[in-house]
C-alpha positions in Angstrom: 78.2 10.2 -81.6 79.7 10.1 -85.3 83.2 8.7 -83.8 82.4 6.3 -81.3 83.7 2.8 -81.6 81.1 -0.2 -81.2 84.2 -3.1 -81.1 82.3 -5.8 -79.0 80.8 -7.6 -82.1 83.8 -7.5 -84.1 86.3 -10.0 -85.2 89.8 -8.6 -84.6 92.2 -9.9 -86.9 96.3 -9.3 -86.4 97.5 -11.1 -89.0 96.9 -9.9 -93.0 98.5 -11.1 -96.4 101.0 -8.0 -96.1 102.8 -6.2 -92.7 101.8 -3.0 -92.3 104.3 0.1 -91.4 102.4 3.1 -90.4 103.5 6.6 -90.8 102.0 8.8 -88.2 102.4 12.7 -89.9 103.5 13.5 -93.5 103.0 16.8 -95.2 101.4 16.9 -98.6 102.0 20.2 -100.1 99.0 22.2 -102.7 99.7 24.0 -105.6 99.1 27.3 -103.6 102.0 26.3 -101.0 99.3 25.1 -98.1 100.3 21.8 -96.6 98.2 19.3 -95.7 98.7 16.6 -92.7 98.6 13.1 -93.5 98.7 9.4 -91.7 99.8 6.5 -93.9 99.4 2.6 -93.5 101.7 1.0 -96.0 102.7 -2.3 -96.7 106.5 -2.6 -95.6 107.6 -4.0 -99.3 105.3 -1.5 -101.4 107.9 0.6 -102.4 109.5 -2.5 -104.0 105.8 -3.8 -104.8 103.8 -0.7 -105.5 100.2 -1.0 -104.3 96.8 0.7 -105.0 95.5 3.8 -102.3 92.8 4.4 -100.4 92.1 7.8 -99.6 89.4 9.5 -96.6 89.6 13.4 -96.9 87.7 14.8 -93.6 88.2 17.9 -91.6 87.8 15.6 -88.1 91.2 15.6 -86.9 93.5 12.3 -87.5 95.2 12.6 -84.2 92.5 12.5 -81.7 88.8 12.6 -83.0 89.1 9.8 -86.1 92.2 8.0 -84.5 90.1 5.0 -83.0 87.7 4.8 -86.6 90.8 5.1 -88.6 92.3 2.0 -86.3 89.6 0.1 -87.5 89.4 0.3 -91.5 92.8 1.8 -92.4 95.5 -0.8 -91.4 92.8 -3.4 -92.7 93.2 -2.2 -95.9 97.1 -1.6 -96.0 96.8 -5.0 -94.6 95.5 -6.6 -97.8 97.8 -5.1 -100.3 96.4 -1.0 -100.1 97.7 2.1 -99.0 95.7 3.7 -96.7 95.4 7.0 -96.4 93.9 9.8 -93.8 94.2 13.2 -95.0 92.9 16.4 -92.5 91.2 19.1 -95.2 92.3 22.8 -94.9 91.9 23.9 -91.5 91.2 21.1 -89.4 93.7 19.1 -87.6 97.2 19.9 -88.3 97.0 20.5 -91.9 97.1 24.8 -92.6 94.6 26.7 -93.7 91.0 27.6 -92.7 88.2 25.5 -93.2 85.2 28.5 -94.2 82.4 26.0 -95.0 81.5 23.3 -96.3 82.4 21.7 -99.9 83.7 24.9 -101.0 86.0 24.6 -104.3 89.2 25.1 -102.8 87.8 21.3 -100.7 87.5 19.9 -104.4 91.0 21.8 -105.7 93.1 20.1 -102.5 91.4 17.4 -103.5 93.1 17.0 -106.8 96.2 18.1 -105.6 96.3 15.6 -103.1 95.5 12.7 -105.8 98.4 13.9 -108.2 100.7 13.4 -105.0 99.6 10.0 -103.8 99.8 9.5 -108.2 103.7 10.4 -107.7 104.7 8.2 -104.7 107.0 5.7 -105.9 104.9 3.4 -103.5 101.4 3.7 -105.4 100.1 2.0 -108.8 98.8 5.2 -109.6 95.1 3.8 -109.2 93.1 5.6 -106.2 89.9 4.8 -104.0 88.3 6.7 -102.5 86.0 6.3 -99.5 84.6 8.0 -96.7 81.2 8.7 -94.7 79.2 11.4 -94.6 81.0 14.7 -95.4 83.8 12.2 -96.7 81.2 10.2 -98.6 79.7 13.8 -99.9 83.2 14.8 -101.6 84.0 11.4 -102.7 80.8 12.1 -104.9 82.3 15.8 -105.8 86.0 14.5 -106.3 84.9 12.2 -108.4 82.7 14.7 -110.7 86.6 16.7 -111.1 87.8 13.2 -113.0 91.4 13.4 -111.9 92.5 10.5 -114.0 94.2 8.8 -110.7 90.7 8.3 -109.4 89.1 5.3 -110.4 86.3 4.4 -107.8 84.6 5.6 -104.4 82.6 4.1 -101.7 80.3 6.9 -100.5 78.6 6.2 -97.0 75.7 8.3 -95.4 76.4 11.0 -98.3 73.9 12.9 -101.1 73.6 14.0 -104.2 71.5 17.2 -103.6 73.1 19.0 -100.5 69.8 21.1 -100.5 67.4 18.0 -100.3 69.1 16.0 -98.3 71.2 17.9 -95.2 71.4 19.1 -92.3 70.2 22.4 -93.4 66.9 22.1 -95.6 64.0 19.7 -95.9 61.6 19.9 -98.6 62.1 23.7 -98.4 61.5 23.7 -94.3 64.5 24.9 -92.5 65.4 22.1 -90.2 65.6 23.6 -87.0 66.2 20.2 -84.8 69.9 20.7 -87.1 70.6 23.2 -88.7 72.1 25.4 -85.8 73.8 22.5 -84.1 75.7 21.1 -86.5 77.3 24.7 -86.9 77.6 25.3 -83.5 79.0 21.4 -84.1 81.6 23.0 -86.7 82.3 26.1 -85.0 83.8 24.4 -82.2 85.7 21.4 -83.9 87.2 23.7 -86.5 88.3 26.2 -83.8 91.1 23.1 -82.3 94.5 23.7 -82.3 97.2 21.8 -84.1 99.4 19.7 -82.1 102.7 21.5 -81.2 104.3 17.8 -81.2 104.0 18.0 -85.6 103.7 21.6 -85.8 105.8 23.3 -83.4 105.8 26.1 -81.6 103.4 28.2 -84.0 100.6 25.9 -82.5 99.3 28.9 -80.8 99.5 31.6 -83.6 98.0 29.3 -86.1 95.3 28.3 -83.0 94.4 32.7 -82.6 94.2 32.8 -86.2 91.9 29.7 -87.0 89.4 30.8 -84.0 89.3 34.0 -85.5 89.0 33.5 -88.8 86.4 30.5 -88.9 82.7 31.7 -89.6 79.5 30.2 -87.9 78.3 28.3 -90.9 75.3 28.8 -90.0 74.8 32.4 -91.1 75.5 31.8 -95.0 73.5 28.5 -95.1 70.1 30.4 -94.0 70.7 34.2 -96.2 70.3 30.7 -98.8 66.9 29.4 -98.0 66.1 28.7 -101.8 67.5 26.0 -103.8 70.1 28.4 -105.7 73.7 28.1 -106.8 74.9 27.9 -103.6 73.2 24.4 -103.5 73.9 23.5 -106.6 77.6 23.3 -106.1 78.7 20.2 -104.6 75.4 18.7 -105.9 76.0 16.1 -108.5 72.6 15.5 -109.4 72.9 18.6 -111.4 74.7 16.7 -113.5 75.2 12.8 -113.1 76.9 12.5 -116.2 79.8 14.4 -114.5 80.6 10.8 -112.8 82.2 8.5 -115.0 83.8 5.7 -112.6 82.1 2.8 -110.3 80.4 4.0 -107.5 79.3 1.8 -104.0 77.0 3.7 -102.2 76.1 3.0 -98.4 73.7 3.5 -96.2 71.0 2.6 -93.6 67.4 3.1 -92.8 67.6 4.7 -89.9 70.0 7.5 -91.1 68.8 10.8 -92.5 70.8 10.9 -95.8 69.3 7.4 -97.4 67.4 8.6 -100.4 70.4 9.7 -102.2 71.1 6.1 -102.8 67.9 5.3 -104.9 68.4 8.4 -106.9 72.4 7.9 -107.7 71.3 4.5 -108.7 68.7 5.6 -111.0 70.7 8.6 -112.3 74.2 6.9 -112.8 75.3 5.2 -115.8 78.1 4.0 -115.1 78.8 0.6 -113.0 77.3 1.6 -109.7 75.7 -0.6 -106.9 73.4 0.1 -103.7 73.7 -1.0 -100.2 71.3 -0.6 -97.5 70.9 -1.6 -94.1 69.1 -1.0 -91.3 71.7 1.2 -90.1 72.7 4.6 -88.4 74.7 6.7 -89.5 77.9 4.8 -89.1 80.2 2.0 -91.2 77.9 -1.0 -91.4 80.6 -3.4 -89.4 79.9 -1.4 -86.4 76.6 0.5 -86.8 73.1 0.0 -85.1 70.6 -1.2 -85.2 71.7 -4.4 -86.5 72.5 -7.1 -87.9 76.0 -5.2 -88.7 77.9 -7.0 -91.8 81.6 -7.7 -93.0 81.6 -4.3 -94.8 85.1 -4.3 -94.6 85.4 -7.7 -97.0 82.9 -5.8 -98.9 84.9 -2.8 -99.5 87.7 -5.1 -100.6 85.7 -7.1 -103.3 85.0 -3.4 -104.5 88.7 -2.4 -104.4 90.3 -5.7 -105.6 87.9 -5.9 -108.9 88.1 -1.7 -109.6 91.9 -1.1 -108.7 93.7 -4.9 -108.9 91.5 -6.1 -112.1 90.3 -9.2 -109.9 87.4 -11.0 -111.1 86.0 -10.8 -106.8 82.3 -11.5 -108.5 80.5 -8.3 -106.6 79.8 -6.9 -110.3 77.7 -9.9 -110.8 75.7 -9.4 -108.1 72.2 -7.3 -108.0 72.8 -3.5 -108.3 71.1 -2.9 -105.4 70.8 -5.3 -101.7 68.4 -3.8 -99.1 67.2 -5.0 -95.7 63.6 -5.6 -96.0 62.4 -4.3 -92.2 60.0 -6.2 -90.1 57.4 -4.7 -88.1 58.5 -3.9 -84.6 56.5 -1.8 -81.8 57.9 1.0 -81.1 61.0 2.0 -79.3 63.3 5.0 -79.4 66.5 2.6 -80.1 67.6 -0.9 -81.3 69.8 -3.0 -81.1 69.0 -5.0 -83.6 66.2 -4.8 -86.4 64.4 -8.3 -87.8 64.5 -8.7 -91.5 65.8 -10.0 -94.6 67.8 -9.1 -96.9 66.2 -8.1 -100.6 68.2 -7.4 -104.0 67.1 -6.3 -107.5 68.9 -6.3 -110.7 68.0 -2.5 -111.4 66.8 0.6 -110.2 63.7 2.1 -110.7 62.6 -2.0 -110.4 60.4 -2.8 -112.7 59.2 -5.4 -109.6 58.0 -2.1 -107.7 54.2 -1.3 -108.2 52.2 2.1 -107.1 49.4 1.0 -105.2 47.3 3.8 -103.7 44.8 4.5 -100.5 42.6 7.6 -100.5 42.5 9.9 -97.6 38.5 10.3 -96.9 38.1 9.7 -92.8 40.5 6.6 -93.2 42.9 4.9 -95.7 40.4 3.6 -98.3 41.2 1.0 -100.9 39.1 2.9 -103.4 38.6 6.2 -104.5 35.8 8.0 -103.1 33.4 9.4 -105.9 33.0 13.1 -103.3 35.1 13.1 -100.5 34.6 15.7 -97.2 36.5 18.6 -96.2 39.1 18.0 -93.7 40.5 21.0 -91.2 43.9 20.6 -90.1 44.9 23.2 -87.3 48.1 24.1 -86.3 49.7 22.2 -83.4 53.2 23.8 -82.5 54.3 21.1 -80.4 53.6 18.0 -82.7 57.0 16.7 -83.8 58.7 16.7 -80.4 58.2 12.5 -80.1 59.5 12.4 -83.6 63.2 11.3 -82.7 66.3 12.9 -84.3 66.5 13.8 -87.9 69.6 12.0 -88.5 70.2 9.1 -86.3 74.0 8.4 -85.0 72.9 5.2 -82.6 72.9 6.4 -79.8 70.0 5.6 -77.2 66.9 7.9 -77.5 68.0 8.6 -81.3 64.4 7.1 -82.6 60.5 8.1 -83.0 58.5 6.8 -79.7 55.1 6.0 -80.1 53.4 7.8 -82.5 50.2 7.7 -80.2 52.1 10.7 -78.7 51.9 12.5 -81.6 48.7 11.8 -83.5 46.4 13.5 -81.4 48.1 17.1 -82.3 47.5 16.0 -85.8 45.0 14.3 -88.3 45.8 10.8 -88.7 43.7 8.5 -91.9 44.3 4.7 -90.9 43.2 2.1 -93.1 41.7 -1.5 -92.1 43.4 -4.3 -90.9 45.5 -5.8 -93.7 44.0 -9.7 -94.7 47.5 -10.3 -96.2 51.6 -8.8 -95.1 52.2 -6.0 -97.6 56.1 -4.8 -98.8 57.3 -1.9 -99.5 60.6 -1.1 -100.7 61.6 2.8 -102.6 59.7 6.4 -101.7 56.2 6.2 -100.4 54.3 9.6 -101.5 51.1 11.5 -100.2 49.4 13.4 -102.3 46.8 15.8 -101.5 43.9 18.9 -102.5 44.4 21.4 -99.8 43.9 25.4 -99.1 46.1 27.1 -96.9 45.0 30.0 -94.7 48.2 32.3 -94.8 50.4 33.2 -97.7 53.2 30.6 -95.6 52.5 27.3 -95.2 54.2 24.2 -94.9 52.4 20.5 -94.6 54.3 17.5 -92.3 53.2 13.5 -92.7 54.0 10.5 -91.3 53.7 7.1 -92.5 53.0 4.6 -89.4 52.4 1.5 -89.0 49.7 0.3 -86.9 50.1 -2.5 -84.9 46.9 -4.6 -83.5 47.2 -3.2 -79.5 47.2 0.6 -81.2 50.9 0.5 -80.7 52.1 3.5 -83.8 55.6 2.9 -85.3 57.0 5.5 -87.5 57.8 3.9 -90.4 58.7 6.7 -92.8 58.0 10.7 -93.1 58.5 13.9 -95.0 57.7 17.5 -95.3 56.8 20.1 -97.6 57.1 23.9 -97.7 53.9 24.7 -99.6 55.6 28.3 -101.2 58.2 25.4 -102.9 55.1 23.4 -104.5 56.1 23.9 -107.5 59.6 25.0 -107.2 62.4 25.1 -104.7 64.4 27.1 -106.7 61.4 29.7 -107.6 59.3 29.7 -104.4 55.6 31.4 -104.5 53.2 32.7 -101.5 50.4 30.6 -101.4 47.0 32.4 -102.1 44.9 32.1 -99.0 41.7 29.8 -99.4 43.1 28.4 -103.2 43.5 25.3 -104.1 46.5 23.3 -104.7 47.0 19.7 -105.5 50.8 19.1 -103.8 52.9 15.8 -103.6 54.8 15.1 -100.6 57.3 12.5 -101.1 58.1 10.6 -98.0 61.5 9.0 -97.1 62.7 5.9 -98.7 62.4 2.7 -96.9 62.1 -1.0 -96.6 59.0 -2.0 -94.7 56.9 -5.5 -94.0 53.1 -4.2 -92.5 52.2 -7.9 -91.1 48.6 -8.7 -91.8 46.2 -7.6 -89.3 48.5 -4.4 -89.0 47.2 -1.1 -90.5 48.6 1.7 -92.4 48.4 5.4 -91.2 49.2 8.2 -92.4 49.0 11.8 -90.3 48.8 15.2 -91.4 50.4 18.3 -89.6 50.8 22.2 -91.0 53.4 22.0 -87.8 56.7 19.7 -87.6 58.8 21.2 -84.3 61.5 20.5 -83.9 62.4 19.2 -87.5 60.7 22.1 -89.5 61.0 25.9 -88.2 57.7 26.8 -87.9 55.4 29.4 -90.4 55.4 32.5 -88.8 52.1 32.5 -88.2 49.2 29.5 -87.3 48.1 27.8 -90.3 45.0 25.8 -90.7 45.0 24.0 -93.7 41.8 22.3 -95.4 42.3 19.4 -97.3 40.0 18.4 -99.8 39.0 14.3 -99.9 38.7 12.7 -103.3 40.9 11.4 -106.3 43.4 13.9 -105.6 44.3 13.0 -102.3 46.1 9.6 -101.9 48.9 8.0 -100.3 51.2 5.7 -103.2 52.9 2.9 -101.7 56.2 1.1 -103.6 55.0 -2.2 -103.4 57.2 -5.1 -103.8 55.9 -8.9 -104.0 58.4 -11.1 -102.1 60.8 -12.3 -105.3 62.7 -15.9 -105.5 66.1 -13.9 -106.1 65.6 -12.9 -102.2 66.2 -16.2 -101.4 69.2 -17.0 -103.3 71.2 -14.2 -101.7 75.2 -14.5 -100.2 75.5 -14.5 -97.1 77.1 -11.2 -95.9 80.7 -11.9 -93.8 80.6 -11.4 -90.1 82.1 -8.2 -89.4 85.4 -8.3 -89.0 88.7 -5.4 -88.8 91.8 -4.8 -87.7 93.2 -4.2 -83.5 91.2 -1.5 -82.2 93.7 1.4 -80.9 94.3 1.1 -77.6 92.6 4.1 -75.2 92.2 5.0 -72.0 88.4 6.0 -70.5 89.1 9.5 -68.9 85.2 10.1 -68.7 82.4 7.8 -69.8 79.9 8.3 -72.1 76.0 9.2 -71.2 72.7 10.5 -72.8 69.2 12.0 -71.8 66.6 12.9 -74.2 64.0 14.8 -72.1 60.2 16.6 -72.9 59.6 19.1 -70.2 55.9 20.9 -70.6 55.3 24.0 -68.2 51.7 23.4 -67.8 51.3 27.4 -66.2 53.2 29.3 -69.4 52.1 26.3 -71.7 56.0 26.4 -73.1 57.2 22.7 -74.1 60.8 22.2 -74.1 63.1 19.4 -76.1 66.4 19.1 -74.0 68.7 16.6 -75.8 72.4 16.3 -73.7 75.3 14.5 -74.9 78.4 13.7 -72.8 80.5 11.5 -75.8 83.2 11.1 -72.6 87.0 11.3 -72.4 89.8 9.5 -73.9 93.3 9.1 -73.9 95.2 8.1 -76.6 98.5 5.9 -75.2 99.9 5.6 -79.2 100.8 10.0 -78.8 99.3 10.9 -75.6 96.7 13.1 -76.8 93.2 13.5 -74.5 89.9 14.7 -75.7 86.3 14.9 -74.9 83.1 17.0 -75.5 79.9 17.8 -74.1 76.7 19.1 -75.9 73.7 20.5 -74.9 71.0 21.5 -77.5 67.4 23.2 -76.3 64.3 23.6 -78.2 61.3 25.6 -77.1 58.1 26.1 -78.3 54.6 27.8 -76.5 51.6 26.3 -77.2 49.6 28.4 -80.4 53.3 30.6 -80.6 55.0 29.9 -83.5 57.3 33.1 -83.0 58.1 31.4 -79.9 60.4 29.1 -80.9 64.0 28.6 -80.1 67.2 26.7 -80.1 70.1 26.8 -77.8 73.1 24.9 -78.8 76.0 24.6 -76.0 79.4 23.2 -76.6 82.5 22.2 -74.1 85.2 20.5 -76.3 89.0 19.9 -74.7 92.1 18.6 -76.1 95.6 18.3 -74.6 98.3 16.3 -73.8 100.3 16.7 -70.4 100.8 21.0 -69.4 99.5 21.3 -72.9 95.8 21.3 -72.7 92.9 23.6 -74.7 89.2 24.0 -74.3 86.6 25.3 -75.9 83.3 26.8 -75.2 80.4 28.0 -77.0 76.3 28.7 -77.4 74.4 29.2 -80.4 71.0 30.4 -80.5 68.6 31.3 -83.4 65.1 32.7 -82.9 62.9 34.6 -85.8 60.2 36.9 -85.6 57.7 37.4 -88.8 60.2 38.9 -91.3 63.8 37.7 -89.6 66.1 35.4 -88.1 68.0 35.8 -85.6 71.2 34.5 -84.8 74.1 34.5 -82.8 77.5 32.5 -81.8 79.7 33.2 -79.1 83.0 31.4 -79.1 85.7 31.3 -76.1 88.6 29.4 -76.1 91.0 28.9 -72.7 94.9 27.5 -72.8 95.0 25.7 -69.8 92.9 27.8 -67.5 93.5 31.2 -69.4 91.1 32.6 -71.6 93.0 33.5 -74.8 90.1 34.5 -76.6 86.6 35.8 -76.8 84.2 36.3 -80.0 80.5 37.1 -80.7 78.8 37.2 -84.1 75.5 38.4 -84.4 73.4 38.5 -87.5 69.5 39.2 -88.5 68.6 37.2 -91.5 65.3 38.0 -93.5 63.1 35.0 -93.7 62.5 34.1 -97.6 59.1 32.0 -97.8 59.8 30.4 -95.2 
C-alpha cells in the first residue's frame, strides 16, 4: 500500500557531506497547550552551523507505519546540510489530541505553530521546506496559503488543489463509491492506535479509550456534503491561488488519481512554480511504479539548495513543466515499467498544445457530420468493474484490464486506423447533445486506445453528474427527454497512439464501482452532430524533448532495518452469480507484518473491501469495508477491528461503522455508529 518500501532499485548511500544525529521523540508544544510528537535528523555540528528544515506533517504514525519511508528521504536530507523533520498531526501517533477529519483549521493552526518552533531552534536558519505526499502534499498547499514567514517553499506530491474535484470522496459530482467508504473505514482504524507507552507513559491506555471514542467515521460528514459547498472550499487553494506566494514543486504520476492538480496549479500560480510528472503511482518517484523511477531525492535538493541556501543548482532554468510522454502498451492490470520519453515545456497552458476534434456519429470521424443519428445508451450496472482502482498505490491488480471487458456494457465510437503516431499531452474532453430519461443522471467515458489485434487500453477517463452540468455548487434535476449540450473533461495524460492504432471513446450512464449509481436506470440519448465531439491536447514532438538532462538514478539513504513477521499478498477477484444475476468486486489486501529492531515495535494490517451490484438494480449496490490492524511490542500488543458498509435506497444513504479494539486478547471496547443520509442529486 501507501507505505511500502520498493528498496531493490535503489542506490544506498552511507556516507553524506554532514553526519547525521537523529533524535527519536521530541515534544513540540501549540499555543493551546497540546503537544505534538516529533523525530529529528540533524546534522551533529548544526547547532554550531545552523541549517535549513524540512518538514512532513502526517497523521501516519512516525514510530511504526512511516518509520521505513521516513528512513529513506529524512536522514538523506539531514545528510546534505538539512534538518529533517517528522511531525505526527493532532491525534495520530503519539502526539495528543484527536484527529476529527481531515484538513480541518486547527491542521493549518498546528501547522503554524509548529513552523514558529522549528523558527526558534537555535539549530535552524529560520528558512523552512516543506514536503510531503498526498495528505502531506495537500497541507503543504494549505500551509503555505497561511504565509508564516518561516515558510519559504514546498514540494507537494500526489496532492490537489480542489479537495472536491480531485479525492477520494467526489468525482465530477458522482460519489465515488470504489473510495469513499474505504478510505474512512481506512481512517477510522489508523486514527483509533494507541500511543506508545515507551514516549508516553502509562496514560497510553486512557489517551487510547479516549481517541477510539472520540474519533468520527469521516465518512458521515463528507457525504451530508454532496455539493461543492464551503466545506470543500476550505482546504482548496484554487479558490484563491493568489493566497500562495512562495515556489512550489509539484509531483506526480499518470497512473495516480490526484494528477490533474498539477496542470491547474501550473496554470493558476504566479509565482516560481514547476511540474513533474511520471508515469507513476501514488508513491515518491525514487521508489514508485510503474517505472522508470528517478533520483527524486537529488531533485528535491536542487529545489532546496536554490529556495533555502540561495544556490544557483540551475533547476529554475529548466522547463516549468517535465512529463513522461507514455507509449502504447496492451493492456495489463500492472507494470513494472512504462516505455516513453520524457517531454518539457517552457509554460503551461503550452501554446505547443492544439485542440483537435473527432465527432461521435457511429465512429470517431475526422469531420463533422452535417445530421448525425440518435444514439440510445442504456443502463449497464456492472460496467466499470474491469476499470482498475481509482487511485493506484502499485500494487499488482491496481490497473484497467482490457477494455474489451467493458465495452460491450456500453457504447463505444472508434475511429480509423491512424496513417501517422498522434501525441497527446493535457485534458482530453468529450463533449456531447444528450437527453436523459430521469430527473438523475450521470454520464461515464473512457478514452482507449485501440491496438491493431482489438487489444483496448484505457488510456484516460472521467465522469459527470448530469444535475452538476452547469454547476457543482448549484446542482439542478435534469428535465426528462430535454436537451443538454454537456462537457465531460477526462483525466490528464501523456499518451503516444502509434499509427495503425485507433482512438475510442465509450459511453456509459453507469460507472460501478467508481460512481454510486442513479437511483434509478437511466437511458440516455445522445444526439450526433457538431455538438458532440471528443477534443484531443495534441502535441507535435518538439526539438527541446530531445535536449533534456538526464534524470539521476534513484538513489537514498540505509533503508531501516525490519523484520518480515507476515508477508505481503493481493487478490483482485470478479465473482458473477449467474442464478441471482449479482456481480461482486472482492479486492483483499494483506500489506504483512513487520518488526521494527531500532524500538521493537510490530505492526501489520489486513483489508478486505466488497462491492456488489445485481444486474438492472441500481438500489442494489453495496460496499463492505473490513479492517484488522495490530500494533505492539513484547506483552504490549493492540488490535483493531472494524466493517463499514454503506447502501442507499431512492431518497437515502445508509451507513454504518462498527469499531472494536482488544489489548492483548481483551476487548476494551466496542462502538457502532449508524447514520441515514438524504441523497442530494445524486
Amino acid at each position: 500500500m501507501v507505505f511500502n518500501v520498493r528498496d531493490n532499485n535503489l542506490s544506498i548511500k552511507k556516507e553524506f557531506p554532514r553526519k547525521v544525529r537523529e533524535v527519536e521523540h521530541v515534544w513540540i508544544p501549540m499555543s493551546d497547550g497540546t503537544r505534538l510528537a516529533a523525530r529529528i535528523w540533524i546534522p551533529e555540528d548544526a547547532e554550531q552551523h545552523p541549517v535549513p528544515v524540512i518538514l512532513e506533517y502526517i497523521p501516519y504514525r512516525k514510530n511504526d507505519f512511516t518509520a521505513l519511508r521516513d528512513s529513506i528521504r529524512h536522514p538523506y536530507f539531514a545528510g546534505h546540510g538539512y534538518a529533517s523533520i517528522r511531525v505526527d498531526m493532532r491525534g495520530s501517533g503519539d502526539s495528543d489530541g484527536i484527529l476529527y477529519d481531515e484538513y480541518l483549521p486547527q491542521e493549518q493552526e498546528d501547522a503554524l505553530d509548529v513552523l514558529s518552533w522549528i523558527e526558534s531552534q537555535p539549530w535552524s536558519t529560520g528558512a523552512v521546506g516543506m514536503i510531503g505526499k498526498s495528505w502531506g502534499g495537500f497541507n503543504g498547499l494549505q500551509v503555505a496559503a497561511r504565509r508564516h514567514p518561516a515558510l519559504k517553499a514546498i514540494i507537494t506530491l500526489c496532492s490537489t488543489d480542489d479537495r472536491y474535484a480531485d479525492d477520494v470522496h467526489y468525482m465530477g459530482g458522482c460519489l465515488l463509491a470504489s473510495d469513499m467508504l474505504w478510505w474512512a473505514s481506512t481512517m477510522l482504524v489508523y486514527s483509533g492506535r494507541p500511543a506508545d507507552p515507551r514516549i508516553v507513559g502509562d496514560e497510553w491506555r486512557s489517551t487510547w479509550l479516549e481517541r477510539l471514542e472520540k474519533t468520527p467515521p469521516y465518512v458521515e460528514e463528507w457525504v451530508k456534503h454532496q455539493r461543492r459547498d464551503a466545506f470543500w472550499k476550505h482546504g482548496s487553494v484554487c479558490e484563491n491561488y493568489t493566497d500562495i506566494n512562495i515556489p512550489v514543486f509539484a509531483v506526480g504520476g499518470w497512473t495516480d488519481g490526484y494528477t490533474n492538480s498539477i496542470l491547474r496549479l501550473l496554470e493558476g500560480l504566479s509565482g516560481p512554480r514547476k511540474g513533474l510528472i511520471g508515469p507513476w503511482a501514488h508513491e515518491y518517484p525514487e521508489v514508485a511504479v510503474p517505472g522508470p523511477a528517478i533520483g527524486f531525492l537529488q531533485e528535491c535538493l536542487r529545489w532546496w539548495d536554490h529556495w533555502l541556501k540561495g544556490v544557483d543548482t540551475g533547476i529554475m532554468e529548466e522547463p516549468m513543466l517535465r512529463a513522461w510522454m507514455q507509449e502504447s502498451v496492451l493492456p495489463q492490470v500492472d507494470y513494472a515499467e512504462r516505455p516513453g520519453r520524457w517531454v518539457a515545456e517552457t509554460e503551461w497552458p503550452s501554446p505547443n498544445v492544439e485542440a483537435v476534434d473527432f465527432w461521435l456519429d457511429g465512429g470517431l470521424l475526422a469531420d463533422a457530420p452535417a445530421a448525425g443519428q440518435r444514439i440510445s445508451i442504456p443502463s449497464v450496472q456492472t460496467h466499470g468493474l474491469y476499470a482498475g482502482v481509482w487511485c493506484p498505490f502499485g500494487q499488482a491488480g491496481d490497473l484497467a484490464s482490457d477494455q474489451r471487458l467493458e465495452n460491450g456494457l456500453s457504447v463505444c465510437f472508434t475511429s480509423e486506423p491512424l496513417a501517422a503516431p498522434q501525441e497527446i499531452l493535457g485534458f482530453p474532453e468529450v463533449t456531447v447533445e444528450l437527453a436523459s430519461d430521469r430527473q438523475r443522471a450521470l454520464l461515464a467515458v473512457r478514452l482507449c486506445d485501440v491496438s491493431p489485434d482489438g487489444a483496448s487500453t484505457l488510456v484516460s477517463w472521467g465522469m459527470l453528474n448530469l444535475t452538476h452540468r452547469d454547476s457543482h455548487e448549484h446542482p439542478t434535476p435534469l428535465v426528462p427527454g430535454k436537451r443538454y449540450t454537456v462537457t465531460v473533461r477526462l483525466n490528464a495524460v501523456g499518451h503516444v497512439l502509434p499509427a495503425g492504432h485507433r482512438w475510442q471513446v465509450a459511453l456509459s450512464p453507469t460507472y460501478w464501482p467508481h460512481a454510486w449509481p442513479s437511483p434509478e436506470p437511466v437511458t440516455l440519448q445522445v444526439f450526433a452532430g457538431e455538438n458532440t465531439r471528443l477534443t484531443l491536447p495534441v502535441r507535435p514532438h518538439r526539438a527541446l524533448d530531445n535536449k533534456l538532462p538526464y534524470f539521476d538514478v534513484p538513489e537514498t539513504a540505509a533503508v531501516l532495518e525490519r523484520e518480515i513477521l507476515r508477508t505481503e499478498s493481493r487478490t483482485r477477484k470478479v465473482h458473477h452469480d449467474l442464478i441471482e444475476g449479482t456481480w461482486i468486486l472482492e479486492d483483499f489486501s494483506d500489506e504483512g507484518a513487520r518488526r521494527l529492531p531500532s524500538n521493537g515495535i510490530e505492526y501489520g494490517s489486513v483489508n478486505r473491501n466488497v462491492y456488489s451490484i445485481k444486474d438492472g438494480d441500481p438500489l442494489s449496490a453495496a460496499v463492505r469495508c473490513e479492517w484488522s490492524l495490530h500494533v505492539g511490542r513484547g506483552e504490549w500488543q493492540t488490535r483493531l477491528e472494524s466493517v463499514s458498509t454503506m447502501t442507499a435506497d431512492a431518497e437515502q444513504f445508509f451507513i454504518t461503522n462498527e469499531l472494536i479494539a482488544f489489548e492483548g486478547e481483551e476487548q476494551v471496547f466496542s462502538k457502532t455508529w449508524k447514520s441515514e443520509i438524504p441523497r442530494d442529486l445524486v
